[in-house]
C-alpha positions in Angstrom: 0.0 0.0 0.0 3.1 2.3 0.5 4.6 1.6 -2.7 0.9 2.2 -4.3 0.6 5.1 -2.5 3.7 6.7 -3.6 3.3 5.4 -7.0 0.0 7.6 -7.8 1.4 10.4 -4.8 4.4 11.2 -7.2 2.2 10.6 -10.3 0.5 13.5 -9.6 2.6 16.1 -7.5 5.6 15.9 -10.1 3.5 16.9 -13.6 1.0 18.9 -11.1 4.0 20.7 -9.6 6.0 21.3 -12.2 3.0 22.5 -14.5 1.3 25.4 -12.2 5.0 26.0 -11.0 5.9 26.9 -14.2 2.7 28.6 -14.8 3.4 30.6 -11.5 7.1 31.0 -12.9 5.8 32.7 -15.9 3.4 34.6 -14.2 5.8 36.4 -12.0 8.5 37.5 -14.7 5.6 38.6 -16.8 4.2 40.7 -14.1 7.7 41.6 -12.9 8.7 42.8 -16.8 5.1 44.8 -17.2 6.2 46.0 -13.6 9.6 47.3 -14.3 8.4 48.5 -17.9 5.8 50.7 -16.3 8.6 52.2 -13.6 10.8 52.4 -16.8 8.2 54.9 -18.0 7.7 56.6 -15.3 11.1 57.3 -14.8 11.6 58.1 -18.5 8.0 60.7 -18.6 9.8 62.2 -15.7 13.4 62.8 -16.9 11.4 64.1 -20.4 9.3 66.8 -18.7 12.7 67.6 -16.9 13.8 68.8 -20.5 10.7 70.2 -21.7 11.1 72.3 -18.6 14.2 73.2 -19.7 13.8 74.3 -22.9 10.5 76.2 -22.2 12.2 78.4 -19.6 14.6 79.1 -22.0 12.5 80.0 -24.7 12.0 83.6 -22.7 15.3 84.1 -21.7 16.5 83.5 -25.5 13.6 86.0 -27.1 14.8 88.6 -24.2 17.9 88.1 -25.7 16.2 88.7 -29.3 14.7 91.7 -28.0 17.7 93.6 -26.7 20.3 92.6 -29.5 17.0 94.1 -32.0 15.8 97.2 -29.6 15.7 100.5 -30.7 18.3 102.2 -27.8 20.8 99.6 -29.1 20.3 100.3 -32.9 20.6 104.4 -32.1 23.7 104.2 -29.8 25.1 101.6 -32.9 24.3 104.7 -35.1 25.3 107.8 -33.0 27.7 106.4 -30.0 27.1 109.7 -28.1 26.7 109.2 -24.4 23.0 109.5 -24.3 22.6 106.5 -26.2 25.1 105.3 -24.2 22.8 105.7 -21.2 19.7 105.0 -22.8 21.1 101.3 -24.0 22.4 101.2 -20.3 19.1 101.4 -18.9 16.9 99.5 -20.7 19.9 96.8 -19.7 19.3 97.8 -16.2 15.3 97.4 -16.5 15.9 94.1 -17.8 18.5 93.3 -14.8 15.7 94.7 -12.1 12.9 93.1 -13.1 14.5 89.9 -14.6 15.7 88.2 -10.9 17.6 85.9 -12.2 20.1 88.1 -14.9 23.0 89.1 -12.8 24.8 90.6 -15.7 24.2 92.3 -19.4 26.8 93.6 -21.8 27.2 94.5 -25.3 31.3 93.8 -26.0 31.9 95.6 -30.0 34.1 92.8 -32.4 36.7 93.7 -31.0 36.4 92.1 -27.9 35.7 95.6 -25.7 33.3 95.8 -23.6 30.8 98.6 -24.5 28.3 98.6 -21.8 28.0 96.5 -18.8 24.9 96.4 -16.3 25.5 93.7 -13.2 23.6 92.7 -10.1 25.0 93.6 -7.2 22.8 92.8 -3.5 20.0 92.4 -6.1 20.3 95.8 -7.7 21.4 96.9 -11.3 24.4 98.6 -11.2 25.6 100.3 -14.7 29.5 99.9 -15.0 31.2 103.0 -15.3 33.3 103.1 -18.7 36.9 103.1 -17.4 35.4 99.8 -15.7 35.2 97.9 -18.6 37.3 94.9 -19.3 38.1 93.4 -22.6 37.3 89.9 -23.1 38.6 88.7 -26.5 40.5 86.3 -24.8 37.2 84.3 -23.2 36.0 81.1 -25.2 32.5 83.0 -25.1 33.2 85.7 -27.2 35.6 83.9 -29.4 32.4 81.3 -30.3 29.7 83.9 -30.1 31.5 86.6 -32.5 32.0 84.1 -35.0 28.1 83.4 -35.8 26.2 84.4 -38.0 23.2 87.0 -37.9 20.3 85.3 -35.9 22.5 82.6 -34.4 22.5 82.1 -30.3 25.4 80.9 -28.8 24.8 79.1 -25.0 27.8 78.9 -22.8 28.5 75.4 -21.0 26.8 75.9 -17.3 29.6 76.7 -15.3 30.9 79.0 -12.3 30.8 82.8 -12.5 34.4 83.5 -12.7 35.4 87.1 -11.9 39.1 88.1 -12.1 40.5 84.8 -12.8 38.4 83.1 -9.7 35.8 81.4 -8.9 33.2 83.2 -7.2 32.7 82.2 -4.0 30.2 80.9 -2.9 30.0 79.4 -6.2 27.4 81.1 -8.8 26.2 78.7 -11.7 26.0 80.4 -14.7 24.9 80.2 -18.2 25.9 83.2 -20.8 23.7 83.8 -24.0 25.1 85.0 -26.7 23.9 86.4 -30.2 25.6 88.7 -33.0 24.1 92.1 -33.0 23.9 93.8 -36.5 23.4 97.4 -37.8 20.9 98.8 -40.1 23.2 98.6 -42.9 24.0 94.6 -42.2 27.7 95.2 -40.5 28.1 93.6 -37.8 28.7 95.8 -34.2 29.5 93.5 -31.8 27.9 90.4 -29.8 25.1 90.9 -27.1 25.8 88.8 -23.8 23.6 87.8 -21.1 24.6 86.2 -17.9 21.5 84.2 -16.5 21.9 82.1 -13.2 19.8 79.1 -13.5 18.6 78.9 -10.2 14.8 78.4 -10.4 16.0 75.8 -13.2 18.2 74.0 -11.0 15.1 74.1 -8.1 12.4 72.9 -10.0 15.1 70.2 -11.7 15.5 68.5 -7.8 11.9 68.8 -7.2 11.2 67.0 -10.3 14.0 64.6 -9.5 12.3 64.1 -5.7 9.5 62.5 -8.0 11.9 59.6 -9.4 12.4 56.8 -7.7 15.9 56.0 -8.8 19.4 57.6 -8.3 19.1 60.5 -10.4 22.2 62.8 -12.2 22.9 65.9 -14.0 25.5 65.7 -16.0 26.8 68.6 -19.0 27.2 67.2 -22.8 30.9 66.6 -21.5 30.2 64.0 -19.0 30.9 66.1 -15.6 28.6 66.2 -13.2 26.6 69.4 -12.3 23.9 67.5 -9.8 23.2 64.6 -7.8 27.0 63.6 -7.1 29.8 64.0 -4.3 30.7 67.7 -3.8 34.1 66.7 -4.9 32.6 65.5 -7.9 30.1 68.4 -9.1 31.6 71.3 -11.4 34.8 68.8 -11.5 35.6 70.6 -14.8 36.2 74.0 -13.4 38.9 72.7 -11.2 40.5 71.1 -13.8 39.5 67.4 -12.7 39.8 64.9 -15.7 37.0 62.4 -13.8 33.9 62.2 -15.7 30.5 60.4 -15.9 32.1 58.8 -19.0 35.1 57.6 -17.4 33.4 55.7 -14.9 30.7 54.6 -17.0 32.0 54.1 -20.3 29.1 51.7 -21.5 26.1 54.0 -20.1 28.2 57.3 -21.7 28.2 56.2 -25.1 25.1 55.4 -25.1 24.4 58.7 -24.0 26.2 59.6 -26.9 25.0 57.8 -29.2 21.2 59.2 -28.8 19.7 62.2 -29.8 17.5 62.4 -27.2 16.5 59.9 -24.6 16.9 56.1 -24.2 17.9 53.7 -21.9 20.1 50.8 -21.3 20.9 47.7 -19.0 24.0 46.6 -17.5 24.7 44.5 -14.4 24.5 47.0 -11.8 20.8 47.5 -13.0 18.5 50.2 -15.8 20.0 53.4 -17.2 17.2 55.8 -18.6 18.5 59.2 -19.8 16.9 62.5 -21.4 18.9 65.3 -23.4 18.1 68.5 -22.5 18.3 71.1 -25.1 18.0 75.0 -24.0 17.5 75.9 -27.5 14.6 75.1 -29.9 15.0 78.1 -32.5 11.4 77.5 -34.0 9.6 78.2 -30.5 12.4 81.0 -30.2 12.1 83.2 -33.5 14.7 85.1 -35.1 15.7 88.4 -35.8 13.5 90.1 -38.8 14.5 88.6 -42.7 16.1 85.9 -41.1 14.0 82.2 -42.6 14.4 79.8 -40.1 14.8 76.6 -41.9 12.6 73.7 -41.8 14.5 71.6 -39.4 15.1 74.6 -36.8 13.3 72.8 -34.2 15.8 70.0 -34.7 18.8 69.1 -32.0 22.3 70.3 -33.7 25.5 68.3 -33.4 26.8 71.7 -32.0 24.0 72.3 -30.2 24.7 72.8 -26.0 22.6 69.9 -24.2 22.3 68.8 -20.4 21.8 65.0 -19.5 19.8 63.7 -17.0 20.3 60.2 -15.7 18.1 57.7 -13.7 19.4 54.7 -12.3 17.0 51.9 -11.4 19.4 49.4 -9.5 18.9 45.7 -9.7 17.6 45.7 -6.1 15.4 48.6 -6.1 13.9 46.7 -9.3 13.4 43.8 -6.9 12.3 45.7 -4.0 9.6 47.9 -6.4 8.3 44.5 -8.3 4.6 43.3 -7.5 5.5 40.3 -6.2 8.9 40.4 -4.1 10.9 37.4 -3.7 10.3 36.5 -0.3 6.7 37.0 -1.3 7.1 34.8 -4.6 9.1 32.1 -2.5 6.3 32.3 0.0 3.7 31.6 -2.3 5.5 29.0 -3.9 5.9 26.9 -1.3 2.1 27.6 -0.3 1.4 26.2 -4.2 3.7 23.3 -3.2 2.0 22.2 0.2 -1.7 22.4 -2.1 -0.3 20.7 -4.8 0.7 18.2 -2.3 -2.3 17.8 -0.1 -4.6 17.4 -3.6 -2.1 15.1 -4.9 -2.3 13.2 -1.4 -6.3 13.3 -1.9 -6.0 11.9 -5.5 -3.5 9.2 -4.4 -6.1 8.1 -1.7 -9.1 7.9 -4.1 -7.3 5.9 -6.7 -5.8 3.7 -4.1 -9.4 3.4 -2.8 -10.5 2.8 -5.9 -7.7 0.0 -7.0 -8.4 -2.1 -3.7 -12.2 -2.1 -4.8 -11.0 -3.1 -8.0 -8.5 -5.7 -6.7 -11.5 -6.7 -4.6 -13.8 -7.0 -7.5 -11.3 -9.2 -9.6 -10.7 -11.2 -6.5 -14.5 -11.9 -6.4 -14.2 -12.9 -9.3 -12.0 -15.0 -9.8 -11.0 -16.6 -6.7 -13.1 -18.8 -3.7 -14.4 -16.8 -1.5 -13.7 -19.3 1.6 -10.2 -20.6 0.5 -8.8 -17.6 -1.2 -7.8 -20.0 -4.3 -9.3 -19.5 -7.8 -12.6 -20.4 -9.0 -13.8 -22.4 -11.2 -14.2 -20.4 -13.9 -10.5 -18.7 -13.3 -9.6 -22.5 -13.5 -11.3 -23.2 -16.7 -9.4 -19.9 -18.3 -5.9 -21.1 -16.9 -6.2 -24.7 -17.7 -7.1 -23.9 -21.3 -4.3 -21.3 -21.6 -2.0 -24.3 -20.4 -3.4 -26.8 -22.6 -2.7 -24.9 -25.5 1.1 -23.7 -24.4 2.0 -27.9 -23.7 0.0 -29.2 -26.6 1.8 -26.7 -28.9 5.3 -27.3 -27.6 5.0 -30.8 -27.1 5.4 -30.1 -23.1 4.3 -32.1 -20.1 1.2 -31.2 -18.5 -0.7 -33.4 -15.9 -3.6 -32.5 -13.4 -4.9 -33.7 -9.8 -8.2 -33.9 -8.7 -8.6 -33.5 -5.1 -11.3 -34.9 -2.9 -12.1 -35.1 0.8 -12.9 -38.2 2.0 -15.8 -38.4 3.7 -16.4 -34.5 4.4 -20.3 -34.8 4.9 -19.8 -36.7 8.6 -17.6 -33.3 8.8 -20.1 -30.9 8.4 -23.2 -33.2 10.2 -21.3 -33.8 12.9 -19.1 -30.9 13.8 -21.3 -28.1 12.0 -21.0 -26.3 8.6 -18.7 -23.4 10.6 -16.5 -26.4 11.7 -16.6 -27.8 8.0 -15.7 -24.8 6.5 -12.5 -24.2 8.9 -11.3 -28.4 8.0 -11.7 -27.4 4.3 -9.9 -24.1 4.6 -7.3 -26.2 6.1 -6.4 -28.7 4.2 -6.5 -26.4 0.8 -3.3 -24.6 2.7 -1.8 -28.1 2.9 -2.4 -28.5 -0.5 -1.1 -25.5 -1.5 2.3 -25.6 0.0 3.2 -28.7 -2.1 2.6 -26.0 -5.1 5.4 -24.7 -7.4 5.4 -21.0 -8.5 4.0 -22.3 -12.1 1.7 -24.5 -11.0 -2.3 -23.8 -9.8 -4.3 -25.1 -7.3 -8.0 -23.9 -7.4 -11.6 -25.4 -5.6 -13.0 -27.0 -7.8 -16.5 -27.4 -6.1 -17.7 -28.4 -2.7 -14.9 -30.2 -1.1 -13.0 -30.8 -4.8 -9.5 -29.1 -5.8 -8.2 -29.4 -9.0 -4.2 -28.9 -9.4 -2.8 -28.1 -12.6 0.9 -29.2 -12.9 2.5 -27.9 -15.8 6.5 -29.1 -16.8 5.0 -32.2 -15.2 4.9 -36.2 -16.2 2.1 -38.2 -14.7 5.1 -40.1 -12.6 6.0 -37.0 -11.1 2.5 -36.0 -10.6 1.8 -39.2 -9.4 4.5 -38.6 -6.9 3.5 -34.9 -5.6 -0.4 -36.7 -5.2 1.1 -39.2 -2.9 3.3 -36.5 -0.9 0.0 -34.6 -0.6 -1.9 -37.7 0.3 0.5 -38.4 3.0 0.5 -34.5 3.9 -3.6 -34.7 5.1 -3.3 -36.8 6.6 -0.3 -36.0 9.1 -1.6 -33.1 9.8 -5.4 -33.2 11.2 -7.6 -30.4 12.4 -8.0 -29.7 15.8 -10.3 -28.4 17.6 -11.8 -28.1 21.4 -13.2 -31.9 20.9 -10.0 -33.2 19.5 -8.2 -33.0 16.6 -10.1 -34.1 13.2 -8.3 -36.5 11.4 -8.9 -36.1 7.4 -8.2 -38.2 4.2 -8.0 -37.4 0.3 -8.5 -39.4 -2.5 -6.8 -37.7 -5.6 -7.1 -38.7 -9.5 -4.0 -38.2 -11.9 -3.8 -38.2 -15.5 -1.6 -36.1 -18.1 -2.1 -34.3 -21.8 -2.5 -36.9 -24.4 -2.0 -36.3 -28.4 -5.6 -36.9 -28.7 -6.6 -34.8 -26.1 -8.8 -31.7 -27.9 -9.1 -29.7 -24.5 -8.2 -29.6 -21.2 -11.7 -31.2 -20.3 -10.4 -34.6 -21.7 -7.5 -34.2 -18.6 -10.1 -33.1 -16.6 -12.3 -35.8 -17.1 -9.7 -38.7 -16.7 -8.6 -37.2 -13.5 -12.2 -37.2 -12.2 -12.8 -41.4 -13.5 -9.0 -41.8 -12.1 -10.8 -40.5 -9.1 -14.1 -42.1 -8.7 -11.0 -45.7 -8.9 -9.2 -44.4 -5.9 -12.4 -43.5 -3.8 -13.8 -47.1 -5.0 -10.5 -48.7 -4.2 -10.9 -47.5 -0.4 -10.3 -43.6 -0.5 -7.3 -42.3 1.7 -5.0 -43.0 -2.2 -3.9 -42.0 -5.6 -5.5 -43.6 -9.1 -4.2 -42.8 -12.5 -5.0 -42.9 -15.9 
């Protein structure tokens, strides 16, 4: 019953576990992957509004920048450089300084590389420079690049430190410098107009849109140095002439970086890199200055164009930890699916166990004696055949014993039928020790047995009928009245080659028979 029951137990648990396991399996990394792929969106509609912030703030800054380089003080002054319009130019620059917070400085420098007029900040005032104030700056990178565009053209500095006199301002002063050509009214180009904007309110509403992200989030410049969301020691690293970049520790995330025009995202061991350009200039939202055709691809990213980069990383545990289903949750409800799988496979091994001993029980009934436990008749008849055939075909031995209780009737009248049916039980056992593993011994009827012997002369079953004879009647039944001495009388024939069926055996066992129990009982006849 063990064997039985583990036989049908792992019949079911293994294909049962393995099936909804894998199902389970499946149904995890799928909701893992839509999981994940919805934070990767998140992340990704986050880091994109990020730059659309960026460039919308811009757009105003850039058409102030339009307005100046095109208003009418600056096109008199360009005409008649007298010192009213040398004043005039100087305060409009100083309305624009007042009621523009974040402007700390606006100049107009001629080709040259002199500066012309000069309006800073100063404890959040404007403060017009005096002439013999003014510095030349043909030697910084700004004017060099601006100065060499073209009419309409904007040139943004890298966002960097406000440097004054060779320093660094302290405490440090981010600062981005537009930059566009500034023409006459005969075409000849005057000069470049400069404004120095300090991104603050950028840089604010940038962290408050990063709080929103769940991963660790950068800002890096289009060289790979890091202007937010790093180690002081790292941030503005390229001011202070550091050579340690994004890139170099990052290779694999940088060029991919570099590789994109906008946004994107890539995965490496240490877990998901999602990344947004930022552009500060989109020229078509922007305008130009007047008979300047903007070309069809103005709103376009340039190669030259400045960009920002802002980086998410989604590490490999904070995937885990932000997946629907977290491991110890998965594992949990794995084993759960386990112990289910097992107790139903328990209940189906039960039932079919159940159901085999009632069929066992049913094939028993019929085919074996319901008092001795050996087969019926009509098993008998089905065997006896099947041998007949099998020793008539290969030419084999093949004998057969009828059995018979002597006198069994003064049994059962004197002792009872419950006695009767103990005596017969117990001499079928006798009889059924003297069988081999091939051969059959089955009740034939009443108290009759018929053995089937095959492999077997009618000398040696002549032999085994004597043993058996000899058997009975050593061993008697007792009971509380004394022991009940029994006899048999058994009939032997074997297969003959005229024999059609195993009832021609049969039926010279039974005459061999009715000789011994004529010849005194208690002995063997054959024929």
């Amino acid at each position: 019953m063990k064997k039985a029951y583990a036989f049908y137990f792992l019949n079911t648990f293994i294909p049962a576990s393995l099936l909804f396991c894998s199902i389970f399996y499946i149904f995890t990394k799928q909701t893992q992957k839509f999981e994940q792929q919805t934070l990767k969106i998140r992340e990704e509609t986050a880091l994109r509004s990020a730059s659309d912030f960026t460039s919308t703030l811009f757009k105003d800054k850039l058409s102030d920048l339009f307005v100046l380089s095109e208003g009418e003080s600056l096109r008199k002054f360009l005409h008649d450089k007298n010192i009213m319009n040398w004043v005039q130019v100087s305060r409009e620059f100083s309305l624009f300084v007042r009621r523009k917070p974040n402007y700390n400085q606006i100049r107009f420098i001629d080709t040259d590389g002199k500066e012309i007029v000069r309006v800073n900040k100063k404890n959040d005032e404007p403060e017009i420079v005096p002439k013999y104030k003014l510095q030349d700056k043909s030697d910084r990178y700004y004017f060099k690049q601006a100065n060499s565009l073209k009419q309409g053209d904007i040139y943004i500095s890298p966002l960097d430190l406000n440097v004054e006199q060779g320093v660094i301002e302290e405490p440090i002063v981010p600062t981005i410098r537009f930059a566009t050509p500034v023409y006459d009214g005969y075409g000849t180009k005057q000069g470049i107009l400069v404004i120095n904007y300090t991104p603050a309110e950028l840089l604010e509403k940038i962290k408050d849109i990063f709080k929103t992200l769940l991963g660790d989030i950068i800002m890096l410049n289009s060289d790979g140095y890091w202007i937010m969301g790093a180690d002081d020691k790292k941030l503005w690293g390229f001011m202070y002439g550091s050579k340690v970049t994004f890139g170099t520790e990052m290779p694999e995330v940088w060029n991919a970086v570099k590789n994109s025009t906008n946004g994107g995202s890539i995965t490496t061991k240490s877990g998901e890199y999602i990344f947004q350009r930022a552009y500060p200039l989109n020229r078509a939202d922007i305008g130009t200055v007047e008979n300047i055709e903007l070309s069809s691809d103005a709103d376009l990213p340039q190669s030259q164009d400045r960009y920002w980069v802002y980086i998410s990383h989604l590490s490999n545990q904070l995937i885990s930890e932000l997946s629907a289903i977290p491991i110890y949750i998965s594992t949990i409800i794995y084993l759960l699916l386990l112990t289910a799988i097992g107790l139903i496979s328990s209940v189906i091994a039960n039932i079919a166990i159940q159901r085999k001993t009632k069929s066992t029980k049913l094939l028993q009934e019929a085919t074996t004696d319901e008092l001795t436990g050996l087969f019926n008749r009509r098993e008998l008849n089905k065997i006896a055949e099947m041998e007949f055939n099998r020793a008539n075909r290969f030419k084999r031995d093949y004998s057969m014993l009828m059995i018979d209780l002597d006198n069994f009737k003064i049994v059962n009248d004197t002792y009872g039928h419950n006695i009767g049916d103990e005596v017969l039980k117990h001499n079928a056992n006798i009889c059924l020790s003297s069988t081999r593993t091939e051969d059959l011994l089955a009740r034939y009827g009443g108290e009759e047995f018929i053995m089937l012997l095959p492999e077997t002369n009618k000398e040696g079953a002549r032999q085994l009928a004597e043993r058996i004879c000899q058997d009975v009647r050593d061993n008697p039944f007792d009971t509380k009245s004394g022991p009940i001495v029994i006899t048999v009388s058994i009939g032997v024939s074997e297969i003959d080659h005229t024999d059609l069926s195993y009832l021609d055996i049969l039926e010279r066992s039974d005459r061999a028979l009715y000789l011994a129990k004529r010849a005194g009982r208690n002995r063997v006849a054959v024929i």
